[in-house]
Phi, psi and omega in degrees: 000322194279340193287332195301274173343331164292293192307281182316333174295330195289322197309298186298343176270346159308290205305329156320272215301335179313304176309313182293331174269358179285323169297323193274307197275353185286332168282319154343291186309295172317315186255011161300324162277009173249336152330284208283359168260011153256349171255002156266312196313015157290303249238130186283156197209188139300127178291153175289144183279334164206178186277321167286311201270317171119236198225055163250319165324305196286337195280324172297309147335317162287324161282326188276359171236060160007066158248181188258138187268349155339304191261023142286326171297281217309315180304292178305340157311295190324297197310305207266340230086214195257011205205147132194179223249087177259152150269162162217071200054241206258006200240155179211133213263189162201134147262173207201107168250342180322087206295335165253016149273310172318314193288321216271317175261015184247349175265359227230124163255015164282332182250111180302175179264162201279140166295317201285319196290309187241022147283340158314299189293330177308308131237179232221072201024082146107324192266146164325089160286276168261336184076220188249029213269193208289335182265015182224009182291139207262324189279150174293258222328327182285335180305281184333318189272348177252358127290349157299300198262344175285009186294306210291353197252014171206027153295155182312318217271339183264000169249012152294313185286336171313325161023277189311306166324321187294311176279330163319311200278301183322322174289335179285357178276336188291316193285297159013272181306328172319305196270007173274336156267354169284340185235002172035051134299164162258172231200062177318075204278346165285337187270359189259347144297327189299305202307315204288326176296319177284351163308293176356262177340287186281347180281301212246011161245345193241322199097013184225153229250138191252293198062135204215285198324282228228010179237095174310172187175111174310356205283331217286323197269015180269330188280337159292323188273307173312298171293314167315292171306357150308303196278299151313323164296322194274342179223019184216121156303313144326312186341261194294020184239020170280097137009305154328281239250002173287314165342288228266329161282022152264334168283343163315281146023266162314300175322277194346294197309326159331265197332304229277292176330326215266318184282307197301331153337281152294329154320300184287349184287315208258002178263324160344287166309346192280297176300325180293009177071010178283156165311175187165137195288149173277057163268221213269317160338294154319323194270315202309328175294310148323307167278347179279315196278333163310350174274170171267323154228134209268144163242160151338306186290282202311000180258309189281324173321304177319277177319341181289330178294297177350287153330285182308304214288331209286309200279287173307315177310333168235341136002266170335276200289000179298280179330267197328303171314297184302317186271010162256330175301320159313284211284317200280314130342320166260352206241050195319288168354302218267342200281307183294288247258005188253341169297287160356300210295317191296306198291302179324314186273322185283296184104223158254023190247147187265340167244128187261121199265175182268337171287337190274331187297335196269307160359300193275087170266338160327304166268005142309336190240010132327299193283297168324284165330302179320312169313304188293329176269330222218037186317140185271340208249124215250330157158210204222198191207135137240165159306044347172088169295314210255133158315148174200145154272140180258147172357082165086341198248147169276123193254080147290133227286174179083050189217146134000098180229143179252128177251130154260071181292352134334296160322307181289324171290347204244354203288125179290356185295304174273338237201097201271135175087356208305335163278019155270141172269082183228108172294348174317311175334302174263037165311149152328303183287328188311147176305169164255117168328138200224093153055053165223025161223120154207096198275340176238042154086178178210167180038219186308339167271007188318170166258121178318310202266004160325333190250356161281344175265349157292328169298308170332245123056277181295290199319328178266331196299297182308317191274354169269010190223301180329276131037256202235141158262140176231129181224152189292132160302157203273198177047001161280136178286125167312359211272161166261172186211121221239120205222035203037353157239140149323118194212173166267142197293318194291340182077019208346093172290124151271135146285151161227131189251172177265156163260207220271359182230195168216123169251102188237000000 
């Protein structure tokens, strides 16, 4: 008893001293952040919303009234310049439109992708995500070696043979609308790109067969719940110590694991084949399977390494290129003009024929500089990050090293500096003749790090585009919103619902 009483006597000056080093360091903490707002605060910004927190009220704020936060960057371009500042607690971000920043670090394999951005991503509160795979490899050397050997599954001469492919799964989204105009229905036209790109994605990079149009499948919303909970670990700090938010980081969670078994799976199908001397396509499966075999003894890590490719491809490889497909069918939908004259091209080049040849893609140049506009207004992958080791100057202001910098090509595309007019929808911008956009368009990145797969989902891209103006007239349903919806890649809020008509034939 006396020992309790004894014991209990100690608690409150523990319960003291607890306090005082919880104080010495929260103070710590204060002035290490008045450190880094003298040693940034040269460089213009938006005032900070506190002295603690930074930009993070407005920027949480923004997301919690389910905006895009790209156009608060855009607004703070106009405002601040080609250069500024965000806070976050101790960390301070630069956005960057400067076309000759863009170039000099972003063409540069000297300046790494940011340590903070895609070690987030790589998991996913606490579960394995992209891991260390090609888009989150932080070291050159690593990168490097799993772009070396995935070069060959996106040469010219292997994405020619995809053609067919392009066209098979386009035609089943084509019977798919037969039967949405045959039944004058409407027509959620982002989820019926989600089913087909990802239809793509697993037939010519995996081997495997989804059919999504007539097949349910847990892949699509997992791959929905993983980028949403992407966006929140990377911009809310808090997130995950909310009591609220536990549902939904279990569900993250779960998605990953989803993902990730649904590749050990298919991974473990096609290294079968291999040993068993069956044939087997040179795709992205195969190469991924390939670079895992450069080790000399496969470990664990080297198993989850597979999957982290598995993964980055699945998810980029349909994603993306979905979005883009809904917002040229929305623009083109407000753009009557642009719609006849991109219609025109197809039928001169296409015709009536049911398979779109790789010579014909080139044909369509018109709609090449559709699709590109769409990209300018509406990138889906909106943009990317590096490291800033060294001091340097960006348009004028001295920037010191050890930061962050975010290139938004959102932001760039919309900027009047660059763009004259920018929220018009004029595909002319990328006429042949036309000047080339000096370094504020890159919706697939810029220099070594660029995204490997641009010219399959541009192909991708023309062949249902083409065959969806062949086809069918589509016009917007009325009372639906023009808004983005910022899921850390770009989509349209609305899904852009269509009427679909036959046009005066059927090409069946």
């Amino acid at each position: 008893m006396a020992v309790f009483q004894l014991l209990l006597g100690f608690v409150p000056q523990m319960l003291l001293i607890l306090f005082f080093l919880l104080f010495i360091a929260f103070l710590g903490f204060c002035l290490y952040i008045k450190h880094i707002h003298m040693k940034y605060d040269h460089i213009p910004g938006p005032p900070r919303d506190s002295f603690l927190f930074g930009h993070s009220p407005t920027i949480l704020k923004t997301m919690l009234n389910d905006k895009n936060l790209h156009d608060k960057f855009l607004e703070w371009s106009e405002t601040y310049g080609l250069v500024y500042r965000v806070n976050a607690l101790h960390y301070v971000f630069l956005i960057v439109t400067c076309p000759e920043a863009t170039k000099e670090i972003l063409m540069n394999q000297k300046y790494p992708k940011d340590k903070f951005t895609y070690k987030k991503i790589s998991h996913l509160f606490g579960q394995r995500f992209l891991g260390n795979g090609l888009v989150t490899a932080h070291e050159h050397e690593v990168w490097y070696k799993q772009r070396r050997v995935m070069d060959p599954a996106f040469n010219n001469l292997y994405l020619r043979g995809l053609m067919g492919t392009f066209n098979e799964r386009a035609e089943i989204l084509m019977d798919k609308l037969v039967d949405v105009a045959d039944n004058n229905t409407k027509a959620n036209m982002l989820h019926h790109f989600n089913c087909i790109t990802l239809d793509v994605i697993a037939k010519v990079a995996f081997g495997m067969e989804l059919d999504l149009l007539k097949n349910s499948s847990p892949l699509p919303k997992a791959i929905e719940t993983c980028l949403k909970g992407m966006v929140f670990y990377i911009r809310d700090f808090f997130f995950q110590f909310n009591p609220k938010n536990r549902r939904f980081i279990k569900e993250v969670r779960e998605a990953c694991r989803l993902l990730r078994t649904t590749g050990a799976q298919w991974i473990q199908r096609r290294k079968t084949a291999m040993q068993n001397g069956e044939d087997v396509p040179k795709d992205i499966l195969t190469q991924i399977i390939k670079t895992a075999a450069t080790e000399e003894n496969m470990t664990e890590e080297d198993e989850e390494f597979m999957l982290d490719n598995f993964v980055t491809f699945f998810i980029a490889g349909q994603e993306t290129t979905a979005n883009q497909l809904a917002f040229c069918v929305m623009e083109l939908g407000r753009h009557p003009e642009i719609l006849e004259k991109v219609r025109k091209e197809v039928d001169d080049v296409i015709g009536m024929k049911q398979d779109i040849s790789y010579d014909d893609l080139g044909k369509l140049v018109y709609l090449s500089q559709v699709l590109k506009e769409t990209l300018r207004i509406y990138p889906t992958a909106p943009g990317t990050s590096r490291q800033i080791e060294e001091d340097m100057g960006i348009d004028g202001v001295h920037i010191p090293g050890g930061i962050s910098c975010i290139f938004d090509s959102y932001v760039s595309g919309r900027l009047e500096r660059f763009f004259k007019d920018p929220l018009k929808f004029d595909p002319d911008r990328f006429h042949p003749d036309a000047p080339k956009p000096y370094y504020c368009y890159y919706p697939f990145s810029l220099g070594p790090r660029s995204c490997l797969g641009k010219n399959f989902a541009q192909m991708e891209a023309k062949v249902v585009m083409a065959k969806l103006l062949q086809r069918f007239d589509f016009s917007l349903v009325p009372g639906q919103t023009f808004d983005i919806q910022d899921t850390g890649s770009l989509r349209p809020k609305s899904g852009v619902i269509c009427s679909i008509k036959h046009r005066n034939y059927k090409n069946k």
